[in-house]
C-alpha positions in Angstrom: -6.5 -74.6 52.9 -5.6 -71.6 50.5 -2.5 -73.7 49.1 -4.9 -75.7 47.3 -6.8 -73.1 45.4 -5.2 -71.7 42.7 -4.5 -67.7 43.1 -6.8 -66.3 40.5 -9.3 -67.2 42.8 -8.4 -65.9 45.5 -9.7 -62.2 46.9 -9.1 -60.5 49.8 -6.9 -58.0 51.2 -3.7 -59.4 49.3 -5.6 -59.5 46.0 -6.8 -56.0 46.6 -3.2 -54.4 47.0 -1.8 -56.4 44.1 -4.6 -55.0 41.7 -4.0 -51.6 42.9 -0.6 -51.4 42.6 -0.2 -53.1 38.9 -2.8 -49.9 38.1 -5.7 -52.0 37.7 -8.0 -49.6 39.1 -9.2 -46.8 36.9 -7.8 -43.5 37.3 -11.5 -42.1 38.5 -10.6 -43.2 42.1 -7.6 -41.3 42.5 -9.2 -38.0 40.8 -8.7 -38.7 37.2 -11.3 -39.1 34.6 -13.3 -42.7 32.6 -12.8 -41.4 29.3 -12.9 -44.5 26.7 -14.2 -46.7 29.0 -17.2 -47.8 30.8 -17.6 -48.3 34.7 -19.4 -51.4 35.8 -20.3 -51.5 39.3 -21.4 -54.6 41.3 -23.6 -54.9 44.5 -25.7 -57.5 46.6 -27.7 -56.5 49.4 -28.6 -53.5 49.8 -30.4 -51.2 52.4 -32.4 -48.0 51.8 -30.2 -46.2 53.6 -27.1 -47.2 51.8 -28.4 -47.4 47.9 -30.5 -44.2 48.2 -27.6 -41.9 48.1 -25.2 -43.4 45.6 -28.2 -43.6 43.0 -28.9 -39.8 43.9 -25.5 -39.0 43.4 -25.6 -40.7 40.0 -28.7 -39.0 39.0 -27.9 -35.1 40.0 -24.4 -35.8 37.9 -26.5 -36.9 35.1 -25.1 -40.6 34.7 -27.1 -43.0 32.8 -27.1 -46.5 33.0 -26.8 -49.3 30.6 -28.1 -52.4 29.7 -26.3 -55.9 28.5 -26.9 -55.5 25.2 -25.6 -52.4 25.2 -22.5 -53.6 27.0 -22.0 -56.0 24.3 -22.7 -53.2 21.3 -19.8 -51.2 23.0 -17.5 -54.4 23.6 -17.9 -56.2 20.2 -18.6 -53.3 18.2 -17.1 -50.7 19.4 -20.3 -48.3 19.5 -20.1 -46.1 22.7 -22.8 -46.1 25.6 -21.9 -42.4 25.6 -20.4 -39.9 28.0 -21.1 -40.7 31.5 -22.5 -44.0 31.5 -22.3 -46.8 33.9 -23.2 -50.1 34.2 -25.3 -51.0 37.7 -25.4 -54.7 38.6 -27.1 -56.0 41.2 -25.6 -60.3 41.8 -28.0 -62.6 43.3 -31.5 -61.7 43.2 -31.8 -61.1 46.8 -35.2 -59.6 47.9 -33.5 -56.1 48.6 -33.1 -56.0 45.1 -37.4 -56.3 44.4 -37.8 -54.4 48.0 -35.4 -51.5 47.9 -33.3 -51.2 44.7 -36.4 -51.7 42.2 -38.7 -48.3 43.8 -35.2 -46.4 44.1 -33.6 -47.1 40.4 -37.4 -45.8 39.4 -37.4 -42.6 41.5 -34.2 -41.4 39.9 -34.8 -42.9 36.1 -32.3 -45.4 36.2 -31.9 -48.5 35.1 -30.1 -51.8 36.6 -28.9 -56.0 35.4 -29.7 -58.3 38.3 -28.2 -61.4 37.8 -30.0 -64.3 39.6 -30.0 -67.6 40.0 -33.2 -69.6 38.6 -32.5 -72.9 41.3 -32.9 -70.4 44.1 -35.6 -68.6 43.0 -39.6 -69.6 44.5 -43.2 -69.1 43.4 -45.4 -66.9 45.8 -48.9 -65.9 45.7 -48.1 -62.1 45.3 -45.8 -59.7 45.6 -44.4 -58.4 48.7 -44.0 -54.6 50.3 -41.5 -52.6 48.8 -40.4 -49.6 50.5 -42.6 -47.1 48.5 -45.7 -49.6 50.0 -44.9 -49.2 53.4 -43.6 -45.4 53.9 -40.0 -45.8 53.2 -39.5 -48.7 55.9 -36.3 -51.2 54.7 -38.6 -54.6 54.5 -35.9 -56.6 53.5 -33.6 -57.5 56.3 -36.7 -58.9 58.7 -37.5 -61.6 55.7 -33.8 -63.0 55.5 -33.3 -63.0 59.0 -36.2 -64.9 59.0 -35.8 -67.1 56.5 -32.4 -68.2 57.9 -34.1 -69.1 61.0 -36.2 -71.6 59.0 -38.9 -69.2 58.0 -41.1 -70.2 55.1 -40.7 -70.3 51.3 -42.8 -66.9 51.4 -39.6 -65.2 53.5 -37.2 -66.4 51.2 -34.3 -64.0 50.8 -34.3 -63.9 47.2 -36.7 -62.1 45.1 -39.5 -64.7 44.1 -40.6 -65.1 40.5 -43.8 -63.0 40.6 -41.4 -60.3 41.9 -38.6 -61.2 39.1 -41.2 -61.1 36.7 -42.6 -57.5 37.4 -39.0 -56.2 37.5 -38.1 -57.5 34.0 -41.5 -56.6 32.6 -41.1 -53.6 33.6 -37.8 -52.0 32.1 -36.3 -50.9 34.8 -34.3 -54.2 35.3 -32.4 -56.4 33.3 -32.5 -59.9 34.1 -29.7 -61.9 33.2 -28.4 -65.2 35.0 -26.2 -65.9 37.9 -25.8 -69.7 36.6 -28.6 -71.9 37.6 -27.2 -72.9 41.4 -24.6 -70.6 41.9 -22.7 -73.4 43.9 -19.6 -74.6 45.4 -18.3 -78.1 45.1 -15.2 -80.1 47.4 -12.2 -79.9 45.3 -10.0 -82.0 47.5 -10.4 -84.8 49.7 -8.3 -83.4 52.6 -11.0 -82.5 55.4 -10.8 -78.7 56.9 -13.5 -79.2 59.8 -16.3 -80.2 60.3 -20.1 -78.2 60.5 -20.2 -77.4 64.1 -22.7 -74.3 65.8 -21.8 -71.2 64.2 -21.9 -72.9 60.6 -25.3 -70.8 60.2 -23.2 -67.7 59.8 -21.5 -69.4 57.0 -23.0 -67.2 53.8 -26.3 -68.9 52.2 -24.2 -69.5 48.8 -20.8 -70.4 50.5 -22.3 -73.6 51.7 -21.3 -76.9 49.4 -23.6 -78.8 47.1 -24.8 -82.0 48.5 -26.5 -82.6 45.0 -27.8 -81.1 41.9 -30.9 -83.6 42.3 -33.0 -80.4 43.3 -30.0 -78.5 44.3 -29.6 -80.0 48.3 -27.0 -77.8 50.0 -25.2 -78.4 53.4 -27.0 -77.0 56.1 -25.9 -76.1 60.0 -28.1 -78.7 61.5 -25.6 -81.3 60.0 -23.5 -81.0 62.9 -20.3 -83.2 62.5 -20.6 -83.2 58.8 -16.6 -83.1 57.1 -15.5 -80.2 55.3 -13.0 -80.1 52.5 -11.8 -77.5 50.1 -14.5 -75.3 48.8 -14.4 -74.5 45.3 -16.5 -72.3 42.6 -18.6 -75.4 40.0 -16.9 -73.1 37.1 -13.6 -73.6 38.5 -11.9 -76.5 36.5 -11.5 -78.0 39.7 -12.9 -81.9 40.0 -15.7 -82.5 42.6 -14.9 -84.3 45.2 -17.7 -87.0 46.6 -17.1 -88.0 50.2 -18.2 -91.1 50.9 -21.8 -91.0 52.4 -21.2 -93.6 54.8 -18.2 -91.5 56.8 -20.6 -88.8 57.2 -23.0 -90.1 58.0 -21.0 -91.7 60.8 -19.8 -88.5 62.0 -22.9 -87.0 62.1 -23.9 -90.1 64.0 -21.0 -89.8 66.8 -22.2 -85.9 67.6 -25.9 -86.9 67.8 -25.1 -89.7 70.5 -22.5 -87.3 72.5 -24.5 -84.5 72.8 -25.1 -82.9 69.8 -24.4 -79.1 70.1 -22.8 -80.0 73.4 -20.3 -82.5 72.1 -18.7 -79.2 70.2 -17.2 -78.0 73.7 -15.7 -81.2 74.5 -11.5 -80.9 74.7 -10.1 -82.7 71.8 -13.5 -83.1 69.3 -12.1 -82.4 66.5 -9.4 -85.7 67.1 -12.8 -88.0 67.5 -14.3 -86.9 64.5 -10.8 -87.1 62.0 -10.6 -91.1 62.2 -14.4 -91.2 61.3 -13.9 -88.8 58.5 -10.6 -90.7 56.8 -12.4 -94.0 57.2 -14.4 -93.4 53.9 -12.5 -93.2 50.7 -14.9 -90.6 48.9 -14.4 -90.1 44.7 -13.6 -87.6 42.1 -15.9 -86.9 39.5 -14.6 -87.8 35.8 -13.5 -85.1 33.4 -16.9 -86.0 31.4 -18.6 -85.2 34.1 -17.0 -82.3 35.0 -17.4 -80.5 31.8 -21.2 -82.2 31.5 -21.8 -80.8 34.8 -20.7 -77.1 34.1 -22.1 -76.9 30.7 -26.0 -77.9 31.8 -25.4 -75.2 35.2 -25.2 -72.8 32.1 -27.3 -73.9 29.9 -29.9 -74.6 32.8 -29.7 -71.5 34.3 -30.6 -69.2 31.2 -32.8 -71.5 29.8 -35.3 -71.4 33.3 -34.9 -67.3 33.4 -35.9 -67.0 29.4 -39.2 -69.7 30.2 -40.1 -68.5 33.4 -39.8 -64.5 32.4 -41.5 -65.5 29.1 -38.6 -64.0 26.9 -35.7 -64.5 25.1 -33.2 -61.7 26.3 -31.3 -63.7 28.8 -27.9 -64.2 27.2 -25.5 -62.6 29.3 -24.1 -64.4 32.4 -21.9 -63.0 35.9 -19.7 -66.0 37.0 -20.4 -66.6 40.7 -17.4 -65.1 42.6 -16.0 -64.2 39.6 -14.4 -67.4 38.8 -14.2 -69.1 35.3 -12.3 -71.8 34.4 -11.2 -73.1 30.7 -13.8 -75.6 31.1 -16.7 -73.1 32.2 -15.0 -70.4 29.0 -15.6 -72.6 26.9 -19.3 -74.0 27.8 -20.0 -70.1 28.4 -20.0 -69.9 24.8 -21.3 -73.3 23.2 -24.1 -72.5 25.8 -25.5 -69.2 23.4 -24.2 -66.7 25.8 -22.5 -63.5 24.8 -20.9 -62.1 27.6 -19.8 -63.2 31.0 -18.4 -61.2 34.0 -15.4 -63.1 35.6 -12.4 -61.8 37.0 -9.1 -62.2 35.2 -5.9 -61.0 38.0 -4.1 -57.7 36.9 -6.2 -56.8 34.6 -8.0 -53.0 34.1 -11.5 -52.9 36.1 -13.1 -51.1 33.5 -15.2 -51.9 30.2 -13.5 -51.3 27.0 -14.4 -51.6 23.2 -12.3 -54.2 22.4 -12.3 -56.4 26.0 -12.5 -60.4 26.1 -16.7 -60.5 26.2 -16.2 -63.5 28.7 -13.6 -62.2 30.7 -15.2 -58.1 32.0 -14.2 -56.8 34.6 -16.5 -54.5 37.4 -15.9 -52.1 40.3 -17.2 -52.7 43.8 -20.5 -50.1 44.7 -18.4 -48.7 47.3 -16.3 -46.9 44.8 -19.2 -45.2 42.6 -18.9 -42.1 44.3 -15.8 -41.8 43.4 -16.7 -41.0 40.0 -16.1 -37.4 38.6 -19.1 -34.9 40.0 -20.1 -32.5 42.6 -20.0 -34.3 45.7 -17.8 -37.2 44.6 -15.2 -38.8 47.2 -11.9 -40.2 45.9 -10.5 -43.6 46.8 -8.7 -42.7 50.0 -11.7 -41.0 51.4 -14.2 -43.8 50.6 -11.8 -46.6 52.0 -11.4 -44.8 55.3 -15.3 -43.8 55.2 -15.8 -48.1 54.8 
């Protein structure tokens, strides 16, 4: 399946070791220093019990953090954050990230971006318990878990927009977008599987589009749906449409052999491939393609500046990291001024100077490795992880 997906979008172990060994990890890890340059760090969910400590460790070795704008100032203009800055970015708008990362980046005065995703986010009557509200106790791992269960709109696992709202009003948190869906598309019309039980450990945002009419996504009770290549909407790859009919056919054949049960049948997977390869499915145009990617933009900064009642969202994190010409392009036409996206062998650090939509960040499990008392080099935190 990988052959089909082009390396710059590829992670994983391989892409790790290639990175480190063409230096494009900053010196910081291995003991050296972050002098002209400005640290970026990423994260997703967190836990009390993991955050807590890194943003202590920030705050006793007087760090600051930085907003977009002033990643911009430093990128375009060249004017310096100042010494021992970072950036802190927190992807997804997960409910940790009202619940745990909000109360903690207050306790120790600093100050974070959280890049979410509009289509995902859902209105609620209040807010809920953060972890200064009910004694220190991590709330947030109960609501996904529940939510993934087929909990209620209230237990979604992303903040909700009375919750996104107090953070950016606030000034602790920087709201900028995560693209309006965050979604991934077909990009070949081979099939790879099929959904089959244990598709509901499949990540939340790893699972397809079905549409962007209300952003429908493939969910695990469509057992003996076909797979195909998964790839990023902001890849320049062409969505693939499989043809309705075949699916629904496959679906069809599990429900009438057992449903879950049918799965443990020898040989399923040969029943289900005629099914599959007896639709003929369609790409999209290249009009549509670049249509497509431009209004995911557009849409998603436009919802975030109406529904925060502002006009500071202008900066954009690629989902995954991946940005195609097409999507490079759009970024711009679509008013915003910088996007994370990852660009292979090239430094993980913020310079003056740096392609605005091509920065670069660190993974959270390496901020302790920046210089201070009680700081771990790279060795030490890989083994620790």
């Amino acid at each position: 399946m990988t052959a089909r997906v082009p390396f710059t979008e590829r992670g994983g172990a391989l892409r790790g070791l290639l990175d480190l060994a063409t230096g494009c990890y900053p010196a910081f890890l291995f003991g050296g220093s972050c002098k002209a340059a400005l640290p970026v760090f990423h994260f997703h969910e967190v836990t009390q019990d993991w955050l807590e400590p890194r943003l202590q460790y920030l705050a006793e070795n007087r760090y600051r953090s930085v907003t977009s704008d002033e990643i911009l100032r430093f990128v375009a203009d060249g004017v310096s954050p100042g010494p021992r800055a970072v950036g802190l970015t927190f992807d997804d708008a997960w409910a940790s990230a009202w619940t745990v990362a909000m109360p903690l980046l207050r306790r120790f005065g600093l100050r974070a971006i959280v890049f979410a995703i509009p289509g995902r986010i859902s209105e609620a009557a209040g807010l809920r318990p953060t972890i200064d509200d009910v004694g220190g106790t991590d709330v947030s791992r109960t609501k996904v878990l529940r939510y993934e269960d087929g909990g209620h709109e209230d237990d979604s696992p992303f903040a909700t927009w009375p919750e996104l709202r107090a953070m950016h009003d606030s000034g602790v948190v920087d709201v900028q977008s995560h693209t309006r869906w965050h979604a991934m598309i077909f990009g070949h019309d081979g099939v790879t599987g099929f959904v089959a039980p244990g598709y509901e450990r499949e990540p939340m945002l790893n699972r397809p589009l079905e549409s962007e009419l209300g952003g429908a996504f493939l969910e695990p009770g469509a057992l003996g749906t076909p797979l195909y290549v998964p790839r990023s909407r902001m890849s320049d790859a062409r969505r693939f449409l499989p043809d309705r009919s075949a699916a629904e056919r496959c679906r069809a054949h599990v429900a009438r052999h057992g449903g879950r049960a049918f799965f443990a049948r020898p040989g399923w997977r040969a029943e289900l491939e005629p099914i599959a390869r007896s639709g003929r499915g369609q790409f999209e145009d290249d009009a549509t393609r670049a249509a497509v990617i431009r209004e995911e933009l557009a849409e998603g900064r436009a919802m975030l500046n109406d529904r925060l009642r502002t006009t500071t969202v202008r900066h954009v994190a690629l989902p995954w990291g991946i940005a195609g010409d097409i999507t490079r392009q759009a970024v711009a036409d679509t008013g915003h001024v910088t996007a994370f996206a990852e660009r292979p062998l090239r430094s993980r650090l913020v310079r003056a100077g740096d392609d605005r939509y091509g920065l670069m960040r660190l993974n959270s499990k390496f901020l302790t490795c920046l210089p201070g008392r009680g700081g771990r080099q790279w060795f030490m935190t890989t083994v620790a992880k």
